[in-house]
C-alpha distance (Angstrom), angle and dihedral (degrees) to the residues before:
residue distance angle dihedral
X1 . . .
X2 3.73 . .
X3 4.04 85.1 .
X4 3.86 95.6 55.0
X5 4.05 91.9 44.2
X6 3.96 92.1 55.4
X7 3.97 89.5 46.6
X8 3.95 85.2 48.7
X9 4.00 89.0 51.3
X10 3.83 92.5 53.2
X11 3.85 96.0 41.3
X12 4.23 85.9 49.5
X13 4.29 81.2 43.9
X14 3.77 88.6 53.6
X15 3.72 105.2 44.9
X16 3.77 82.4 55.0
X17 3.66 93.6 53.1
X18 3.61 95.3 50.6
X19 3.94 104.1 84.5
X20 4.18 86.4 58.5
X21 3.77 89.5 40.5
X22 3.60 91.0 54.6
X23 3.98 105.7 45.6
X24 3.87 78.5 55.9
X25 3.58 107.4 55.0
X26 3.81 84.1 87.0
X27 3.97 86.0 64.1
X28 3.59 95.1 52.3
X29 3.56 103.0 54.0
X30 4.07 87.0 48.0
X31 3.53 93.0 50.9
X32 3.97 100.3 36.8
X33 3.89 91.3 -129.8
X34 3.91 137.4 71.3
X35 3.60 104.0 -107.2
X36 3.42 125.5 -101.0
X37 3.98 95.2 -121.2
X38 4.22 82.9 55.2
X39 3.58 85.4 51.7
X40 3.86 96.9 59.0
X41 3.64 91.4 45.3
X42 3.86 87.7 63.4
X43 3.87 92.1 48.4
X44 3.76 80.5 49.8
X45 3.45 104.2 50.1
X46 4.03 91.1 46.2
X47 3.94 93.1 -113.5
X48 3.85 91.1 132.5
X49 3.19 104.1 46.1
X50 4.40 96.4 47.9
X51 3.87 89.5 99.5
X52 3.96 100.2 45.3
X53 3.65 133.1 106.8
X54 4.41 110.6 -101.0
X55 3.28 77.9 -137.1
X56 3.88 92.1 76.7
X57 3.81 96.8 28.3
X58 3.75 103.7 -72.2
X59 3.01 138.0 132.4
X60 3.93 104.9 -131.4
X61 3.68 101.8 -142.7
X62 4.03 137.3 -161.0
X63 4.29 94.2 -103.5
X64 3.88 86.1 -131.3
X65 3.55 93.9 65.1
X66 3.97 91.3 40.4
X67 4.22 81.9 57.2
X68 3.42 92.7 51.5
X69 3.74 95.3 51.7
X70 3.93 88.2 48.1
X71 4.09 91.8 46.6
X72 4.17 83.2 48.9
X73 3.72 96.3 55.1
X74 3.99 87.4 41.3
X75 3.72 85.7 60.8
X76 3.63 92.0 59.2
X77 3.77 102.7 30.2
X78 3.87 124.3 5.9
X79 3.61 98.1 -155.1
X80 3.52 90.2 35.6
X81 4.14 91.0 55.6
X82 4.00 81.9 40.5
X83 3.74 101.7 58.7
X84 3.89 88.2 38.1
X85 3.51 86.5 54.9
X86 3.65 102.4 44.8
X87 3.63 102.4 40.7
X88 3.84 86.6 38.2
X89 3.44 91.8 65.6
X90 3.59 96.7 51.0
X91 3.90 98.8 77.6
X92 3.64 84.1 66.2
X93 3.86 95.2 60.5
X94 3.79 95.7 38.4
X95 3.88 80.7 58.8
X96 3.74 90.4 57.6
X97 3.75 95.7 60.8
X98 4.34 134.2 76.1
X99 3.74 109.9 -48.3
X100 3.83 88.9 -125.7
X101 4.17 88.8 59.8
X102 4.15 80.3 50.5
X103 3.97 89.6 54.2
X104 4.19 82.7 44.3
X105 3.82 93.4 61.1
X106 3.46 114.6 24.0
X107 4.08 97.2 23.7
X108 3.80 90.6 94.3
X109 3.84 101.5 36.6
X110 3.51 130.1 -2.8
X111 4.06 96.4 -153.5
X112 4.38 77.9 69.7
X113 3.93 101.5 143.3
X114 4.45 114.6 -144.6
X115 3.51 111.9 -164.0
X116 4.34 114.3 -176.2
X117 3.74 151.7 -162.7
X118 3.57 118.4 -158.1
X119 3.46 108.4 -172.0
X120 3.98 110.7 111.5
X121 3.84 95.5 -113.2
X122 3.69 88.0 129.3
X123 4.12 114.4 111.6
X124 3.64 104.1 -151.3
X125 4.24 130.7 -165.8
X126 4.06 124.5 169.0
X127 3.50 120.0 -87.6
X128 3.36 96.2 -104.8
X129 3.93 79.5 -152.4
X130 3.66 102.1 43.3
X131 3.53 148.0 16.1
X132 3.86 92.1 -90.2
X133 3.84 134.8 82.7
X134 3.59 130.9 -97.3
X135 3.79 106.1 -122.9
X136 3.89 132.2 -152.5
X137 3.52 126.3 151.4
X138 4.12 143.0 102.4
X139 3.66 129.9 -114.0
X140 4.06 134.6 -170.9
X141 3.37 128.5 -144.8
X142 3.86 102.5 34.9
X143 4.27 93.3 154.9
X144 3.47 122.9 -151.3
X145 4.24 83.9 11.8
X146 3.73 88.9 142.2
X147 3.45 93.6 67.8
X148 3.47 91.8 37.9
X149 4.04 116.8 110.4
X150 3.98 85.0 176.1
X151 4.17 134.1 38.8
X152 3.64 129.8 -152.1
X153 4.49 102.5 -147.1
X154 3.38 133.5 -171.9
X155 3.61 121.0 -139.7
X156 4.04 135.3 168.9
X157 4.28 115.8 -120.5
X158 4.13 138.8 157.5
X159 3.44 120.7 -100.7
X160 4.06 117.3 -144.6
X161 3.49 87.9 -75.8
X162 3.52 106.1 54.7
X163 3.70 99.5 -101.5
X164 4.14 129.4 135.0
X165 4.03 99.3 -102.9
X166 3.97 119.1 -172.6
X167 4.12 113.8 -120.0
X168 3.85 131.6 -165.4
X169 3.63 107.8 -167.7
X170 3.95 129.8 -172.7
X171 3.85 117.5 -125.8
X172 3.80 127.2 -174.7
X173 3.71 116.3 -130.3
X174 3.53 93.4 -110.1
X175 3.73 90.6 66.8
X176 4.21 95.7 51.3
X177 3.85 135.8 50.8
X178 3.98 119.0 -147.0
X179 3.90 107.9 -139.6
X180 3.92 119.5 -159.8
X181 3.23 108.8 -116.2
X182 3.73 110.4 127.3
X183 3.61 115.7 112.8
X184 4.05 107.9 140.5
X185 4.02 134.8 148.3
X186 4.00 96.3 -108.1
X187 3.09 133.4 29.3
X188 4.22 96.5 23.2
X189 3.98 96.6 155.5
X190 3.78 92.7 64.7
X191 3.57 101.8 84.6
X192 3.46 94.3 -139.8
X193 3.51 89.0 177.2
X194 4.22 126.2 171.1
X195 4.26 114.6 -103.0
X196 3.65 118.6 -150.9
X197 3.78 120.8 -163.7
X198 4.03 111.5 179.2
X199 3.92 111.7 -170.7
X200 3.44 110.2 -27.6
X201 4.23 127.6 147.9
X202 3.98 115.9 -114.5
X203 4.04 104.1 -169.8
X204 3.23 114.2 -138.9
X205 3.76 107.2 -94.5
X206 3.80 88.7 64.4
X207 3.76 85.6 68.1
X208 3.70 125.9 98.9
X209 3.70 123.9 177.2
X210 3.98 108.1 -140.2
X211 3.98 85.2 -140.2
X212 3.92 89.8 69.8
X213 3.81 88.7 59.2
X214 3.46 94.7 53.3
X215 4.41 97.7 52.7
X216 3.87 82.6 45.1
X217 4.09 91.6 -104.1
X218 3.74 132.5 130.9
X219 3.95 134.7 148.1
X220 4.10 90.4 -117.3
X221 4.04 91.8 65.5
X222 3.57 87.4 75.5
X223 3.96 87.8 73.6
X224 3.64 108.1 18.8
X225 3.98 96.0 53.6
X226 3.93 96.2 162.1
X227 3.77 116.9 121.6
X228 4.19 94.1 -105.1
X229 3.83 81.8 68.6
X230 3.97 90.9 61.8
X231 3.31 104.6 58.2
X232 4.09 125.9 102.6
X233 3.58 124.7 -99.1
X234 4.01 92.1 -137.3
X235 4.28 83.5 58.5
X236 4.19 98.2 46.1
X237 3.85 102.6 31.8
X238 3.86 94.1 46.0
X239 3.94 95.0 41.1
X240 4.02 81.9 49.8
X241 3.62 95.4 62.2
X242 3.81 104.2 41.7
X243 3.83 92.1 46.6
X244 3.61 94.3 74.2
X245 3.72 88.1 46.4
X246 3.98 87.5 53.8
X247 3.73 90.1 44.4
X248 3.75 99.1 50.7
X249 3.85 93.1 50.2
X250 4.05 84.5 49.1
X251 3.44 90.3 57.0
X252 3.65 93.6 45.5
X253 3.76 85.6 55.8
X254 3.78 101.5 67.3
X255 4.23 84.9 41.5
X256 3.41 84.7 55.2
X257 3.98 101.6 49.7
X258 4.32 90.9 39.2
X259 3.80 90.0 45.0
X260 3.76 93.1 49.3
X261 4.05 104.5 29.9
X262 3.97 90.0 87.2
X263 3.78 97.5 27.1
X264 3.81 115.0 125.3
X265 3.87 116.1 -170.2
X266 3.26 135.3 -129.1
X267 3.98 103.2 -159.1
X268 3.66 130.8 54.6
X269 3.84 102.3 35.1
X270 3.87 94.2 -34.6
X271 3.81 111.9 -121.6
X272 3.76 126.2 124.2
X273 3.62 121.0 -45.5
X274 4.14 98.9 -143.1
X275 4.07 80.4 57.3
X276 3.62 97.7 64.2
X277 3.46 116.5 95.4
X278 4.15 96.1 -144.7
X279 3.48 88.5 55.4
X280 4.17 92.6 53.4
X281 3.82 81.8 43.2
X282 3.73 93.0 54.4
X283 3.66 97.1 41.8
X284 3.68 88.3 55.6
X285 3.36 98.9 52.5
X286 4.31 88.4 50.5
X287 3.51 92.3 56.1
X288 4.11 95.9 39.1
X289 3.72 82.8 56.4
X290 4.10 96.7 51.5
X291 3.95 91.6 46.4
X292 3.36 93.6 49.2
X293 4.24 83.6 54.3
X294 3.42 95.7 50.3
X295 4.23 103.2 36.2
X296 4.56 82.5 53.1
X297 3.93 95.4 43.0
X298 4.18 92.1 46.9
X299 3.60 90.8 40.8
X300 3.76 95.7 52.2
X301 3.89 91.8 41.8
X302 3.77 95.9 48.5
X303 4.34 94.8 49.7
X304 4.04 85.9 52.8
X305 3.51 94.1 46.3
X306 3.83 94.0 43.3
X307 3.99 83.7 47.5
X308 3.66 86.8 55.6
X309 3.92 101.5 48.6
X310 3.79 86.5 53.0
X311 3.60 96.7 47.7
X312 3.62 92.8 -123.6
X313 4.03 124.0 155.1
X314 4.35 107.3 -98.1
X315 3.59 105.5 -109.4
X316 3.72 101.0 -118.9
X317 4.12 81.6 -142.9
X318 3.72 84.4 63.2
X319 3.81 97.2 48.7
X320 4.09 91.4 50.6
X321 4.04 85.5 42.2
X322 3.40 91.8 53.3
X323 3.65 94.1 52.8
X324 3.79 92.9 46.5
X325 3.47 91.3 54.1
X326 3.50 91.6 41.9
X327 3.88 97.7 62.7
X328 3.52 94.7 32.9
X329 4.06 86.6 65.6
X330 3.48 86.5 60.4
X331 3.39 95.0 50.2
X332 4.08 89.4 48.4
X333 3.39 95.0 43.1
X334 4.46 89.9 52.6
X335 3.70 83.7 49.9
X336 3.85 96.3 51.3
X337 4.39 87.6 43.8
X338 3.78 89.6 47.6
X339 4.14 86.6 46.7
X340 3.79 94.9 54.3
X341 3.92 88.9 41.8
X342 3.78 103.3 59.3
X343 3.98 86.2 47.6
X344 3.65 106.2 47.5
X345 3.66 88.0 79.5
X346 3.87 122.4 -133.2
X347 4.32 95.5 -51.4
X348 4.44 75.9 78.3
X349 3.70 94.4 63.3
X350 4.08 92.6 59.5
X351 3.66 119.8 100.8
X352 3.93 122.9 -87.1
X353 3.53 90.0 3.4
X354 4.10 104.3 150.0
X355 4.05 91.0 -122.2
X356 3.74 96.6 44.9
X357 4.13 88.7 41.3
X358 4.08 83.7 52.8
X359 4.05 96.5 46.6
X360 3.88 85.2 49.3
X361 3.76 102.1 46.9
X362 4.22 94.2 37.5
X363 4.01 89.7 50.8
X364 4.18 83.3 45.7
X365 3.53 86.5 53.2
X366 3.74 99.4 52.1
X367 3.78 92.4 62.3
X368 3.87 96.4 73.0
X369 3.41 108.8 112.9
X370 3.84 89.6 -120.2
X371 3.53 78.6 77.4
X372 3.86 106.8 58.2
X373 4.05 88.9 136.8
X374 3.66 98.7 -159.7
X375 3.85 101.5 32.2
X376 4.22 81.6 57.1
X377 4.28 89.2 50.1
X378 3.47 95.4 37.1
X379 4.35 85.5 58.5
X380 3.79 84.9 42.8
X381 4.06 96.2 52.0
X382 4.10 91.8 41.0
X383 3.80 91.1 52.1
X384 4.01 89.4 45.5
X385 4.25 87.3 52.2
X386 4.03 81.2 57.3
X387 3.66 92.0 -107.2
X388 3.69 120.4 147.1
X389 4.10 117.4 -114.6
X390 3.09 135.6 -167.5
X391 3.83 127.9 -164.6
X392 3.68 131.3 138.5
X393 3.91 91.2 -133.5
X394 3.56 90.0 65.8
């Protein structure tokens, strides 16, 4: 019960937070970053600290309500309900790996911010003088990095036989450099910036093998026992990119209906836009599409977690379901976006407007790999044929 009230505080501290949020998405797309006084409001509020252990200050939340929060601040701000999303989630890994690389990021301060890129652009080499790897490498795309006082980075090893093994290893922000770079169409106040490491030692308890995430295993469950902790990777990551997406086209929604409730037009037999039935027609289908999204991804996150909190075995049905769903409310939430697009008439097409800002960031958002529509339904219709897969983002 204690869970659910602290997830009921932060949603209560959000909605408050919106109004300021809001008036500065504007600043965040200028700027390419959230701003730093956005930032503290999150700490605030309790936003980034919903997905880490009690044990280190957090507040251990149900994921659902962590998703709602993040499709909330979406509403207001994509890149906002991004960055809250992303870095969010990262608590939740950190808590998967050695206790001792827990003590290393959250032993100091437990408002420390991690910020990742997982592709395996690391180039790793023993530590001649320890059991670790010597790291050097760059990686794009590392949102909310400048925030960041810790990063999450892929890299490619050998296991004991030989064979390539995926990594994610924690590095201190001592050890990287952030470099500007981040200047895209959607999505611009994320600061998805490029890291550089060059040479540095990662001991070995900052290492996590991305196999362990996907048999439900890591060295952190030993302390943090709670049923957050026993969820899959493929489930939280995935459902912690395309909530955003969902969130910002949510938003976009009630733009849409305020901007055009009063609109009269001055094309196609003039007349007031609310009155005509093609518009109602569209509208509905928009917000069809982004309750569909939301009812699949909440159902699919609340049977794993319920799964979890009984100690029962995850239905590997569930797992593939949940990524089906998962992509699929990208998919309906692009089609809703593209919906309210077409019909906002030509005031949508100019610059910073809210519905144009949305249709730029959700699209943005769909291009996450976490996204990769028919590589996620193509798992989904092998496993239903009784076929065995295999896929870390399961």
């Amino acid at each position: 019960m204690a869970v659910e009230t602290d997830g009921e505080m932060v949603l209560a501290n959000v909605r408050d937070l919106l109004p300021r949020i809001r008036e500065r998405a504007a600043e965040a797309e200028e700027r390419r970053v959230v701003p730093e006084a956005t930032i503290k409001d999150l700490i605030g509020a309790g936003v980034f600290a919903m997905m880490q252990p009690r044990r280190y200050g957090g507040l251990e939340s149900h994921p659902a309500r962590f998703y709602e929060v993040v499709r909330e601040l979406s509403g207001a701000c994509g890149s906002t309900g991004w960055v809250a999303s992303v870095v969010g989630v990262h608590p939740w890994q950190v808590a998967l790996f050695a206790e001792a690389a827990q003590d290393d990021v959250w032993g100091e301060s437990p408002e420390t911010l991690v910020s990742s890129s997982y592709a395996p652009m690391g180039r790793l080499t023993p530590a001649s003088d320890d059991d670790g790897y010597r790291l050097t490498g760059r990686w794009s795309f590392s949102s909310g990095c400048d925030h960041a006082d810790w990063a999450l980075l892929g890299g490619l090893s050998t296991d004991k036989f030989g064979k390539p093994e995926f990594v994610t290893l924690l590095v201190p922000r001592a050890d990287f450099t952030v470099i500007d770079v981040w200047d895209p169409v959607g999505l611009r106040g994320t600061g998805s910036n490029d890291i550089v490491v060059e040479d540095v030692v990662v001991p070995a308890h900052r290492v996590l093998r991305n196999a362990e995430h996907a048999k439900l295993s890591g060295p952190g469950q030993a302390v943090n026992t709670g049923p957050l902790y026993k969820l899959p990777f493929g489930a939280v990551f995935t459902t912690t990119i395309t909530s955003p997406v969902v969130g910002t086209v949510g938003g976009c929604l009630e733009t849409y209906v305020e901007a055009m409730r009063h609109r009269n037009r001055d094309s196609l037999g003039g007349g007031r836009f609310a009155e005509d039935q093609f518009a109602q027609v569209a509208l509905a289908r928009a917000e069809s599409e982004v309750d569909a999204a939301i009812l699949q991804l909440d159902r699919n996150i609340n049977e794993l977690y319920a799964h979890a909190e009984a100690g029962r075995e995850l239905p590997m049905e569930l797992r593939l379901r949940t990524r089906r769903d998962q992509v699929r409310a990208t998919e309906r939430a692009l089609e809703a976006v593209d919906i309210l697009f077409k019909t906002a008439g030509g005031n949508s097409l100019r610059r910073g407007n809210p519905i144009e800002r949305a249709w730029r960031d959700a699209h943005a958002g769909s291009v996450h790999v976490a996204n990769d529509v028919e590589r996620a339904l193509a798992m989904y219709g092998r496993g239903r044929f009784g076929f065995e897969v295999e896929d870390n983002l399961v």
